[in-house]
C-alpha atoms as a printed R data frame, in Angstrom:
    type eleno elety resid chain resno       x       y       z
1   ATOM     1    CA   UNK     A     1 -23.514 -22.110   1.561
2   ATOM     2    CA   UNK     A     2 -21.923 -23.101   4.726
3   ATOM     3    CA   UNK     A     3 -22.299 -19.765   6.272
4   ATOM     4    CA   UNK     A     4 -25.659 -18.405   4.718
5   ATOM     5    CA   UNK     A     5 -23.882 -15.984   3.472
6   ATOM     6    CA   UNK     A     6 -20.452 -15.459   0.777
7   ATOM     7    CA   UNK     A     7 -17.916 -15.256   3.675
8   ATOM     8    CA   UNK     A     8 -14.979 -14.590   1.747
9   ATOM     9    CA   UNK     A     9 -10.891 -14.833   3.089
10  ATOM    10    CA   UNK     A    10  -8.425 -11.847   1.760
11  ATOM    11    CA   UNK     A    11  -5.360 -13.784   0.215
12  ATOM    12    CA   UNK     A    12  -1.887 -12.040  -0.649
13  ATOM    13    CA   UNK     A    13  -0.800 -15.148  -2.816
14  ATOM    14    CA   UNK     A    14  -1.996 -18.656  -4.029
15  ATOM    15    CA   UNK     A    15   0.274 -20.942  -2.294
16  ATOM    16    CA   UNK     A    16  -0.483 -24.120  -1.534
17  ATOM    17    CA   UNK     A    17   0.158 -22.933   2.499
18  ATOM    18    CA   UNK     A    18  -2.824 -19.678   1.581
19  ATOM    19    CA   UNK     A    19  -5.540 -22.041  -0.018
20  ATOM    20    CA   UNK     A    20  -4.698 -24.801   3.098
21  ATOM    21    CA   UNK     A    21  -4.983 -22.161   6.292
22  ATOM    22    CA   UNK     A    22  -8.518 -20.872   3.780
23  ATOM    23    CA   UNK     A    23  -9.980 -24.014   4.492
24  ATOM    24    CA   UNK     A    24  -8.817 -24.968   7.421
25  ATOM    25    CA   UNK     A    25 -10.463 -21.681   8.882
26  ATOM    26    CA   UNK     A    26 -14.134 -23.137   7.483
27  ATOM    27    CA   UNK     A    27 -13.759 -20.495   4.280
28  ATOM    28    CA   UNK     A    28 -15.644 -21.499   1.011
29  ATOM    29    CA   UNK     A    29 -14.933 -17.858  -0.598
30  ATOM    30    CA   UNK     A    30 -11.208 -16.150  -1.141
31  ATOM    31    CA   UNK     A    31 -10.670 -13.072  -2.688
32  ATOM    32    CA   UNK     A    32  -7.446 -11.461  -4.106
33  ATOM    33    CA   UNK     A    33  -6.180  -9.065  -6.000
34  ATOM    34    CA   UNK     A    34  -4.437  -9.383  -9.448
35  ATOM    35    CA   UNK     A    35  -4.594  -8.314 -13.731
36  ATOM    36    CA   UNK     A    36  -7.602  -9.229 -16.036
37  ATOM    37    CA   UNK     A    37  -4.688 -11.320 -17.726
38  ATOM    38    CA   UNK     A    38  -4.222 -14.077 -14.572
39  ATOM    39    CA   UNK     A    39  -8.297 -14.136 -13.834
40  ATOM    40    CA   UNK     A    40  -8.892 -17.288 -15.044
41  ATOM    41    CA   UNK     A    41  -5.835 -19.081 -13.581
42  ATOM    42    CA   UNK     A    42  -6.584 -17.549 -10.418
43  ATOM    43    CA   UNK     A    43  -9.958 -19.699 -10.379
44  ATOM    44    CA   UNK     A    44  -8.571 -22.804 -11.693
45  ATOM    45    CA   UNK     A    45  -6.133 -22.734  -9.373
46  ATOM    46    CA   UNK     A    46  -8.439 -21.980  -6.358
47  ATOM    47    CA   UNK     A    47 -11.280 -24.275  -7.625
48  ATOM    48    CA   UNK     A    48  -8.984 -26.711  -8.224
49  ATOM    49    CA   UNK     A    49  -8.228 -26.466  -4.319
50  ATOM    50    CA   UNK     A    50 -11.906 -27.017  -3.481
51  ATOM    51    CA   UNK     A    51 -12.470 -23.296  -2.876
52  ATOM    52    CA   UNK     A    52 -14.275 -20.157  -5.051
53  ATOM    53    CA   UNK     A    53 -13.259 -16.653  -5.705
54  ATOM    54    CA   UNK     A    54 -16.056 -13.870  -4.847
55  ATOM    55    CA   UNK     A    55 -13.727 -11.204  -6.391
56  ATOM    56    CA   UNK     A    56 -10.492 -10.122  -7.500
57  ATOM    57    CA   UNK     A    57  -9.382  -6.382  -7.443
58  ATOM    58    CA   UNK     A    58  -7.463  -4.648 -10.070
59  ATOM    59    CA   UNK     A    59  -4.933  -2.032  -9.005
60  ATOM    60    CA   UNK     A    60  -4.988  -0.099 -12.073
61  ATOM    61    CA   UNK     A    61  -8.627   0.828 -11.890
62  ATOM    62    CA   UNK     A    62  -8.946   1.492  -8.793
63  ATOM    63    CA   UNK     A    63  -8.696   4.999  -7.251
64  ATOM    64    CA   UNK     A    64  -8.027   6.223 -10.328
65  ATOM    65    CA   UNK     A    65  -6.864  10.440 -10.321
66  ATOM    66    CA   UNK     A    66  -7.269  10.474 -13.847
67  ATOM    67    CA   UNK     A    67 -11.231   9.071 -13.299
68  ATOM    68    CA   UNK     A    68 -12.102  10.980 -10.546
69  ATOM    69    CA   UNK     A    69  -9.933  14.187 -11.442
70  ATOM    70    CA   UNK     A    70 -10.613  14.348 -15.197
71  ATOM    71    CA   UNK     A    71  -6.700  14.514 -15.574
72  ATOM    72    CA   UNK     A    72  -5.443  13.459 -19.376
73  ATOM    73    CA   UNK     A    73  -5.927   9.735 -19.944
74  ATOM    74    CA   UNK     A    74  -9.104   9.544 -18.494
75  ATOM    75    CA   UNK     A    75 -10.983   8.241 -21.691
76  ATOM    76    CA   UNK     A    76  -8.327   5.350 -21.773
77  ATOM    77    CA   UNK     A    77  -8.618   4.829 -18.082
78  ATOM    78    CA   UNK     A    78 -12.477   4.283 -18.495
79  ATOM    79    CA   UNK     A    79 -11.468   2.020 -21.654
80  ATOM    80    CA   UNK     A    80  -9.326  -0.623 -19.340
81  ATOM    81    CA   UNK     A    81 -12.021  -0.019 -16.791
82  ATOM    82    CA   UNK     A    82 -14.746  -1.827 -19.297
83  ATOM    83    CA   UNK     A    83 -12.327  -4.056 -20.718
84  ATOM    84    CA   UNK     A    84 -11.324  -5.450 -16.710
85  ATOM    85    CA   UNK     A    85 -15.402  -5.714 -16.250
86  ATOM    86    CA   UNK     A    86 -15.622  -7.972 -19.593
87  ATOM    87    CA   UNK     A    87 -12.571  -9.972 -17.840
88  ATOM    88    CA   UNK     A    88 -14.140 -10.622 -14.660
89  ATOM    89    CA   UNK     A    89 -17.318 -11.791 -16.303
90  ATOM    90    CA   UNK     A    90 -15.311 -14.088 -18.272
91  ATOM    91    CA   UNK     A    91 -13.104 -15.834 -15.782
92  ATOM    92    CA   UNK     A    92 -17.053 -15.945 -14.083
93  ATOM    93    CA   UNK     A    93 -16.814 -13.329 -11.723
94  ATOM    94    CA   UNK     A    94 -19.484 -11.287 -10.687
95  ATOM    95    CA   UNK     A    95 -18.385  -8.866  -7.879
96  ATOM    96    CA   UNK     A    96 -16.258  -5.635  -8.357
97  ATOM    97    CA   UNK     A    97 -15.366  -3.780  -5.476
98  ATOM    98    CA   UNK     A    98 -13.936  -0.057  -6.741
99  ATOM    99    CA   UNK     A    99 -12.923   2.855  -5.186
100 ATOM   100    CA   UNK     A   100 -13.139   6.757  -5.988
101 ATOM   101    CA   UNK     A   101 -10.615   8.409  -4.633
102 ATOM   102    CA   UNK     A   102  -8.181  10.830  -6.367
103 ATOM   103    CA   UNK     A   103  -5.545  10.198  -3.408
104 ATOM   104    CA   UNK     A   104  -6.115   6.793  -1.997
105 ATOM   105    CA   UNK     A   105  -6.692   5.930   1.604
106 ATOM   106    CA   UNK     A   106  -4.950   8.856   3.904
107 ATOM   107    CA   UNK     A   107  -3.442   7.500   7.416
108 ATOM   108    CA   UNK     A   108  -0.737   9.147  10.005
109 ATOM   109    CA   UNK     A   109   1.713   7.303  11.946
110 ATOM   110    CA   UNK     A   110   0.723   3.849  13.152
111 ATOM   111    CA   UNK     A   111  -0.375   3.586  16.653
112 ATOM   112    CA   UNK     A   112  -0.770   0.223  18.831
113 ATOM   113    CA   UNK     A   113  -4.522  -0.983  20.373
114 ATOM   114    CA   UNK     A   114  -4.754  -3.399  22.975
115 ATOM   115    CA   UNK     A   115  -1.660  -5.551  23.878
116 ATOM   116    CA   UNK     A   116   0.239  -3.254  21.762
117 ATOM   117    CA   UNK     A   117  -0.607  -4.777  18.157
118 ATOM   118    CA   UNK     A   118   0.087  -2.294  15.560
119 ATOM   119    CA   UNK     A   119  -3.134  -0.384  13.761
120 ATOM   120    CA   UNK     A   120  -3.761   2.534  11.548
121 ATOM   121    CA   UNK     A   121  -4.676   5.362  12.761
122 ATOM   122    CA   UNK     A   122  -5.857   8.978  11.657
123 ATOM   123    CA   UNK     A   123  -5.531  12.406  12.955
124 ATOM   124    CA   UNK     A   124  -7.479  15.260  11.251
125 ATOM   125    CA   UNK     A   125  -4.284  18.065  10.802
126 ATOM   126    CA   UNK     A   126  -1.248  15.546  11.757
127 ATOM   127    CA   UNK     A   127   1.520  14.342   9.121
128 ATOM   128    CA   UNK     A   128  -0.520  11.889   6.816
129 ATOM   129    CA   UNK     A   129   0.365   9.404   4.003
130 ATOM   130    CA   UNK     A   130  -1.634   7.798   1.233
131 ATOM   131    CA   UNK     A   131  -1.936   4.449  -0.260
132 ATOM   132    CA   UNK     A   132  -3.603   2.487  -2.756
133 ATOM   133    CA   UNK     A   133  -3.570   5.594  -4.842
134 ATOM   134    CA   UNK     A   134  -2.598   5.953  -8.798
135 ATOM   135    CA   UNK     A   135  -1.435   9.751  -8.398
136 ATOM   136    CA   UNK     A   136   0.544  12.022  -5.610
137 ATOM   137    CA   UNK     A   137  -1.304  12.795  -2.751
138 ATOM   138    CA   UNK     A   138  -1.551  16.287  -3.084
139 ATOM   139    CA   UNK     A   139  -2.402  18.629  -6.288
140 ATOM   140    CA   UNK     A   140  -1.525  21.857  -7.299
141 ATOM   141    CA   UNK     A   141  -5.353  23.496  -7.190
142 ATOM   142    CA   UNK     A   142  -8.079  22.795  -4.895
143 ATOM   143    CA   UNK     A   143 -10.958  20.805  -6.732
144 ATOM   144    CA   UNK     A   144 -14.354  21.967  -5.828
145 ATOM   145    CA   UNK     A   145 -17.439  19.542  -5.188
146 ATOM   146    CA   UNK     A   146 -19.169  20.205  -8.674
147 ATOM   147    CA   UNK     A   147 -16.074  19.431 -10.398
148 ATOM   148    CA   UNK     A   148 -16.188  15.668  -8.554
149 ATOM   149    CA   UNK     A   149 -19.773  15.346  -9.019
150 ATOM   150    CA   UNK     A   150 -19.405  15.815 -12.957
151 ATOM   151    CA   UNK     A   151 -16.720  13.439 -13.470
152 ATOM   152    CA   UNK     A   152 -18.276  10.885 -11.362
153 ATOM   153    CA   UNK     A   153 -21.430  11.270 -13.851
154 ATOM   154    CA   UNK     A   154 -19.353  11.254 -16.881
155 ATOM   155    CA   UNK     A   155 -17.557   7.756 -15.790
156 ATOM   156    CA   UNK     A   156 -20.702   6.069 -14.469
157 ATOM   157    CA   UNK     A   157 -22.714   6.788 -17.376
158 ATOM   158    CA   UNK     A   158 -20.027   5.249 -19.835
159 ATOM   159    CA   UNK     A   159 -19.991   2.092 -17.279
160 ATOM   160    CA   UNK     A   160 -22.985   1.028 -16.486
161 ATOM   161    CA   UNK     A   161 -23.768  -0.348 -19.809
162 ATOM   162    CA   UNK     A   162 -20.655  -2.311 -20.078
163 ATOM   163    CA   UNK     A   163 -21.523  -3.864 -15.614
164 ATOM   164    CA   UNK     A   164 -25.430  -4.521 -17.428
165 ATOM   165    CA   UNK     A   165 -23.574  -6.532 -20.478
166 ATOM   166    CA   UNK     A   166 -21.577  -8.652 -18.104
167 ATOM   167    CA   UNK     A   167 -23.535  -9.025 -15.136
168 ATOM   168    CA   UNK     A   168 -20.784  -7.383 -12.840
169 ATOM   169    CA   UNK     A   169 -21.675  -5.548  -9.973
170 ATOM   170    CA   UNK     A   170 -19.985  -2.765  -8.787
171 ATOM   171    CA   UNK     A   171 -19.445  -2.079  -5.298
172 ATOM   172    CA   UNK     A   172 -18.521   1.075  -4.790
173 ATOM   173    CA   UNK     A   173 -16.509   1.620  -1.124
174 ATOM   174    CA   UNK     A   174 -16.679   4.770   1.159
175 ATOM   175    CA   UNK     A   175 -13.931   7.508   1.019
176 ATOM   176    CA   UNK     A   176 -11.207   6.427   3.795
177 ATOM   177    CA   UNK     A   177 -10.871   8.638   5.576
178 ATOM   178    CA   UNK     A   178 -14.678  10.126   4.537
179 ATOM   179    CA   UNK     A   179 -16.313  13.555   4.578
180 ATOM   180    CA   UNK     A   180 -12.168  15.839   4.453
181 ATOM   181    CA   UNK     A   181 -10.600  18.115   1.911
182 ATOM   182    CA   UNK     A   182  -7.158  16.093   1.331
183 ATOM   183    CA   UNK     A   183  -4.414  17.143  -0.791
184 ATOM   184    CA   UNK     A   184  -6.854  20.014  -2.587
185 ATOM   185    CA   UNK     A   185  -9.674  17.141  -3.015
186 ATOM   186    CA   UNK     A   186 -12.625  17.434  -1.045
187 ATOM   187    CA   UNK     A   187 -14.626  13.547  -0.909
188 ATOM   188    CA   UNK     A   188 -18.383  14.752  -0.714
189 ATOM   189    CA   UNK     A   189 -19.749  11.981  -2.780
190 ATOM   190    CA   UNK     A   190 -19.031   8.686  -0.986
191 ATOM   191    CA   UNK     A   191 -18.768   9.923   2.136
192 ATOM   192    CA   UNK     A   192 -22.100  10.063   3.386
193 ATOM   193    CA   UNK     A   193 -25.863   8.303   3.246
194 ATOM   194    CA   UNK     A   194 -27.017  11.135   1.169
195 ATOM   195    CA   UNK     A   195 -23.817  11.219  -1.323
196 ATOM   196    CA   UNK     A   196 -24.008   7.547  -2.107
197 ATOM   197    CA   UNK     A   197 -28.207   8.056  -2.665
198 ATOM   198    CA   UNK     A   198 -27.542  10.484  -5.204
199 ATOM   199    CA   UNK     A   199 -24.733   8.765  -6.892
200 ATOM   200    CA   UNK     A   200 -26.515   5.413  -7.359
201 ATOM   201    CA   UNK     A   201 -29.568   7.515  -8.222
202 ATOM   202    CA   UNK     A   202 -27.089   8.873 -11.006
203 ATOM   203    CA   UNK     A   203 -25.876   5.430 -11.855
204 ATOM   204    CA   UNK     A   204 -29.861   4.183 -12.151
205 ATOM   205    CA   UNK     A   205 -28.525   0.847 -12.584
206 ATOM   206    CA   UNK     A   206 -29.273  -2.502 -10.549
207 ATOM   207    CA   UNK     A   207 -25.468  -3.477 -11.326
208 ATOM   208    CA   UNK     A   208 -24.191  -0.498  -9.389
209 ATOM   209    CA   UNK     A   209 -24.328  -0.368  -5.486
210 ATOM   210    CA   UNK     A   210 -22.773   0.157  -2.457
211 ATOM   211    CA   UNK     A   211 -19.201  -2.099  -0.979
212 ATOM   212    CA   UNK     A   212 -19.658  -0.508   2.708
213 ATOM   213    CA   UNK     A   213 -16.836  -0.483   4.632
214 ATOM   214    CA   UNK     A   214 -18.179  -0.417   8.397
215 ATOM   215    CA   UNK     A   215 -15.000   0.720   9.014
216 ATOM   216    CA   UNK     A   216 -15.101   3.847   7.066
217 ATOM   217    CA   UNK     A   217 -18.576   4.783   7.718
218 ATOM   218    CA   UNK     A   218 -18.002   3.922  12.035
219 ATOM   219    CA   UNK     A   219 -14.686   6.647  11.085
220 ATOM   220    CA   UNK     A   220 -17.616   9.201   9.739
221 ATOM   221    CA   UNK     A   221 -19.509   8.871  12.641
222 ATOM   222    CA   UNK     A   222 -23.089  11.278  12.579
223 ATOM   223    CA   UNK     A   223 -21.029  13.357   9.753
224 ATOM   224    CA   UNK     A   224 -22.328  10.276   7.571
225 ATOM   225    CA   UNK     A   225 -26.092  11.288   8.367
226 ATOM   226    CA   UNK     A   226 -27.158   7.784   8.974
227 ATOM   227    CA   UNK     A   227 -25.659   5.594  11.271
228 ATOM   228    CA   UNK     A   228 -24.551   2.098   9.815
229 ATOM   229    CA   UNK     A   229 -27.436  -0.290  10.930
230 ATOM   230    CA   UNK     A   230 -29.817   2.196   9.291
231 ATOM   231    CA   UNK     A   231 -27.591   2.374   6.250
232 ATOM   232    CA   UNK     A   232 -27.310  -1.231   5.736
233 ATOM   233    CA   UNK     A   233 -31.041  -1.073   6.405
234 ATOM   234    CA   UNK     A   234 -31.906   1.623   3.790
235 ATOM   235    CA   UNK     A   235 -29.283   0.212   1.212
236 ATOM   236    CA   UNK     A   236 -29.808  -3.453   2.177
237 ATOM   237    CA   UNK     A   237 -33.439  -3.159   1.595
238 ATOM   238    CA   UNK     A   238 -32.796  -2.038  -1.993
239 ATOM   239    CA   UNK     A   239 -30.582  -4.948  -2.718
240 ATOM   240    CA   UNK     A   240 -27.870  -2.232  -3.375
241 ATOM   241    CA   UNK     A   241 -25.506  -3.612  -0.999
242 ATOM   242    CA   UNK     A   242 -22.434  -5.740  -3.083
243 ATOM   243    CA   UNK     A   243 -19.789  -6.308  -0.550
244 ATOM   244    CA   UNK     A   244 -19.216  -5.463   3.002
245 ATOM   245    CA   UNK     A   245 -15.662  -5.054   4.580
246 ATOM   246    CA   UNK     A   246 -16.143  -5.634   8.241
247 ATOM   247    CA   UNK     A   247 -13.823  -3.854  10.649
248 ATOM   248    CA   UNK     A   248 -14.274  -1.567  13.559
249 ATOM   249    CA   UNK     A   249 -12.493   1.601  14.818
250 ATOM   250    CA   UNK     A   250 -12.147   3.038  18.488
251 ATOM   251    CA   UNK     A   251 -14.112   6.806  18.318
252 ATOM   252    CA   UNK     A   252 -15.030   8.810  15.132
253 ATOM   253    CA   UNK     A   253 -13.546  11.948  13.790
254 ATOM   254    CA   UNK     A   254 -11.814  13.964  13.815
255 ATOM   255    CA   UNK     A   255  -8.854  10.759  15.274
256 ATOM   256    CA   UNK     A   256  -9.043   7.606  15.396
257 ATOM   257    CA   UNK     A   257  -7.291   4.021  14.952
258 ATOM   258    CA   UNK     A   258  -8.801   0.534  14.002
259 ATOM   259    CA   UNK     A   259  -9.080  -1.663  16.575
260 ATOM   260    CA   UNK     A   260 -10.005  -5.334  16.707
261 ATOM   261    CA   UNK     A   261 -13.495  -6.479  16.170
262 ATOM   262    CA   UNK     A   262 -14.240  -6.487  19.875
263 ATOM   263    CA   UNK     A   263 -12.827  -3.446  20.897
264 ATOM   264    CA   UNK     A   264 -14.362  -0.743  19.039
265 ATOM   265    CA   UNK     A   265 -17.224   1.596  19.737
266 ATOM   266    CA   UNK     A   266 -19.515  -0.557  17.976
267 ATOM   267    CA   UNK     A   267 -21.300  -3.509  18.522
268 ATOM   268    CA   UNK     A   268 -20.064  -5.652  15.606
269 ATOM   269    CA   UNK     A   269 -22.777  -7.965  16.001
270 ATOM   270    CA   UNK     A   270 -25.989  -5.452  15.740
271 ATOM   271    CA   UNK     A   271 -24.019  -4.821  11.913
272 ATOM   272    CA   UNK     A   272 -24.011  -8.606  11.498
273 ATOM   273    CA   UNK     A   273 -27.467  -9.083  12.868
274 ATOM   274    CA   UNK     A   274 -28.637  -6.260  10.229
275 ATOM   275    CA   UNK     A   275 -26.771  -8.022   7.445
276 ATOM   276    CA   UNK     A   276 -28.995 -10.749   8.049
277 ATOM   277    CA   UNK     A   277 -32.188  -9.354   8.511
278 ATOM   278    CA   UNK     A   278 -31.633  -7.807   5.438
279 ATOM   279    CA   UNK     A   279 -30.834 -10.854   3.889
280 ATOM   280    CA   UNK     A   280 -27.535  -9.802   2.572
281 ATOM   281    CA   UNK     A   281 -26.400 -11.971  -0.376
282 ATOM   282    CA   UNK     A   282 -23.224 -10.217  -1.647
283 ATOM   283    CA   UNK     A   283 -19.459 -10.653  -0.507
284 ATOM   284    CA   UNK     A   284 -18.387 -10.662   2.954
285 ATOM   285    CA   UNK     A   285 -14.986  -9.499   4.360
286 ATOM   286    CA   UNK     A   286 -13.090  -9.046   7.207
287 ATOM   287    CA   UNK     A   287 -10.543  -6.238   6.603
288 ATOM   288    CA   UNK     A   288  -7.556  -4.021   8.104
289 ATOM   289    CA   UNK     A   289  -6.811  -6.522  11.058
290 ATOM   290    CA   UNK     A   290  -4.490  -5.412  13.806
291 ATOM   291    CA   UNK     A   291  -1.045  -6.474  13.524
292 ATOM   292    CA   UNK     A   292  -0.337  -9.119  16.387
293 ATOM   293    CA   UNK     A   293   2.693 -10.930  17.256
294 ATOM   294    CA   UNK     A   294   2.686 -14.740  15.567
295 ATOM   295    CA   UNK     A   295   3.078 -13.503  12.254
296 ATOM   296    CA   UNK     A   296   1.035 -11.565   9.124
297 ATOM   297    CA   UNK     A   297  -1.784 -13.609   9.029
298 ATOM   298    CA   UNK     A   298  -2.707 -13.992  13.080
299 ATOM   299    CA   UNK     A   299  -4.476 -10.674  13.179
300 ATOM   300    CA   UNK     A   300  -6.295 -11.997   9.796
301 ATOM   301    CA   UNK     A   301  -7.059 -15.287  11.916
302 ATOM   302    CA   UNK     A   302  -8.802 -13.761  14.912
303 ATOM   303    CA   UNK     A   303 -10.873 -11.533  12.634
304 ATOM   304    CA   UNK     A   304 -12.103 -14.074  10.864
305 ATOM   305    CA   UNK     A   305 -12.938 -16.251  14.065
306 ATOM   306    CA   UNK     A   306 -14.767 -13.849  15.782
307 ATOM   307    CA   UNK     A   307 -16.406 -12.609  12.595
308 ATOM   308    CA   UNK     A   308 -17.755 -16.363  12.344
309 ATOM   309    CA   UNK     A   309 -19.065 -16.606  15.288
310 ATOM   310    CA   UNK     A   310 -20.981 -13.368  15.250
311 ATOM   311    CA   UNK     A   311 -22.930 -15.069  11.665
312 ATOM   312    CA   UNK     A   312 -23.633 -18.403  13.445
313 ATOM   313    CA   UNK     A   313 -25.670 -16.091  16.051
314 ATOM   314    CA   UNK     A   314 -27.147 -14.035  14.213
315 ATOM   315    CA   UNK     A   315 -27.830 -17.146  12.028
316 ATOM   316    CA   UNK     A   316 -29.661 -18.514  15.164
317 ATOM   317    CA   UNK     A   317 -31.437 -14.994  15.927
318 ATOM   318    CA   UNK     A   318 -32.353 -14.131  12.731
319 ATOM   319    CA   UNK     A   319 -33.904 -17.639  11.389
320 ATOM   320    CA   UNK     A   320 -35.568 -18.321  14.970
């Protein structure tokens, strides 16, 4: 590989203009989102372009209420998740990145970050919206912690089989915001190093594992109870680590908005550097870019520059 390492470009489409501006940025990996029904298209069509698909995501199985909630359809839910699984590993791919959340990612009004490009942000008690969600953000009852540690057992356990069958792994990502009681759900299993331990301890399965988002665990801050070098360490070490979404944000909670990859309070490259030391092999991301004037996919283009340069150094670091 190019890059050492599956360096893969978030498309929105496959037009001709997408798969050109992929490799014209250097990209050998795109990833997308779609239904089990287009999979193998989708990789003829980017193949056929010179290129390869790490993964595709599936809407409908992801951040699933009736999953994570035991709400009535679960069984059915679990069902399509299987069947979407089988799909990947027939269209011959191997990476699943899922979420479990019962409310989707939670943000409050967009703020700007430096030269006033637009970025999400998050304040702990301010007016808050959700997306990527299957159900309403709020329920009538409060859930309590046992309640999402049982159905997380019940669904893993009727998985795992199905991700050893077809070689897929499953990355599973943080909570977004992590560690909060939103809309009567608290998040205390993928929310912290100790949460994720257990729950992959639960899975017991080399095809389930973590899809950090630096992001999400840099929002967490010490509530995670290891930072994110030591997590990518811990996690890295057990080849547990399936995809990485690289982005940075400005402070921890209890507020705080993304920022661009230089302009955070971390050091992007000591989480590159790690990733390499580790000797990473799974799918690599840059995600939630800020919105800068030129167009959609200008924040997407600096990301992705200064993400490369950060793996030709620690390329050089890491092999010398």
């Amino acid at each position: 590989m190019k890059w050492g390492i599956k360096h893969s470009m978030q498309l929105s489409s496959l037009q001709d203009e997408d798969l050109q501006l992929a490799k014209q940025l250097g990209m050998e990996w795109v990833n997308l989102w779609s239904s089990p029904d287009k999979y193998k298209e989708i990789v003829a069509r980017v193949e056929a372009a010179g290129l390869k698909v790490a993964k595709i995501g599936n809407g409908s199985v992801h951040n699933q209420a009736a999953i994570t909630l035991n709400l009535p359809g679960r069984d059915a839910k679990i069902e399509e998740f299987k069947q979407n699984l089988r799909s990947l590993a027939a269209a011959g791919i191997k990476y699943q990145l899922y979420a479990h959340m019962a409310n989707g990612v939670w943000s409050s009004a967009s703020e700007t970050t430096r030269g006033g490009a637009g970025t999400r942000a998050f304040r702990v008690g301010a007016p808050s919206t959700s997306g990527g969600s299957s159900h309403n953000m709020s329920f009538e009852r409060r859930y309590s912690e046992e309640e999402l540690w049982e159905n997380y057992t019940y669904f893993i356990k009727r998985i795992v089989p199905v991700a050893e069958e077809t070689g897929v792994k499953i990355g599973v990502h943080p909570d977004d915001p992590p560690g909060l009681t939103l809309g009567n759900v608290p998040r205390p299993i993928f929310s912290s190093f100790e949460g994720y331990r257990r729950a992959l301890e639960i899975a017991d399965s080399p095809n389930v594992g973590m899809g950090l988002c630096t992001g999400c665990w840099l929002e967490g801050g010490p509530a995670m109870g290891r930072n994110v070098l030591e997590t990518i360490e811990y996690f890295g070490g057990l080849k547990k680590l399936f995809v990485v979404h690289f982005r940075n944000v400005h402070q921890p909670l209890p507020y705080f908005h993304e920022t661009f990859l230089n302009e955070g309070y971390m050091d992007m490259y000591k989480i590159m550097r790690q990733l390499r030391q580790v000797n990473f092999d799974g799918v690599l991301i840059a995600d939630h870019w800020p919105r800068m004037l030129g167009g959609p996919r200008a924040g997407q283009i600096y990301s992705i520059a200064y993400l490369q340069a950060l793996i030709e150094r620690a390329n050089e670091e890491v092999s010398a």
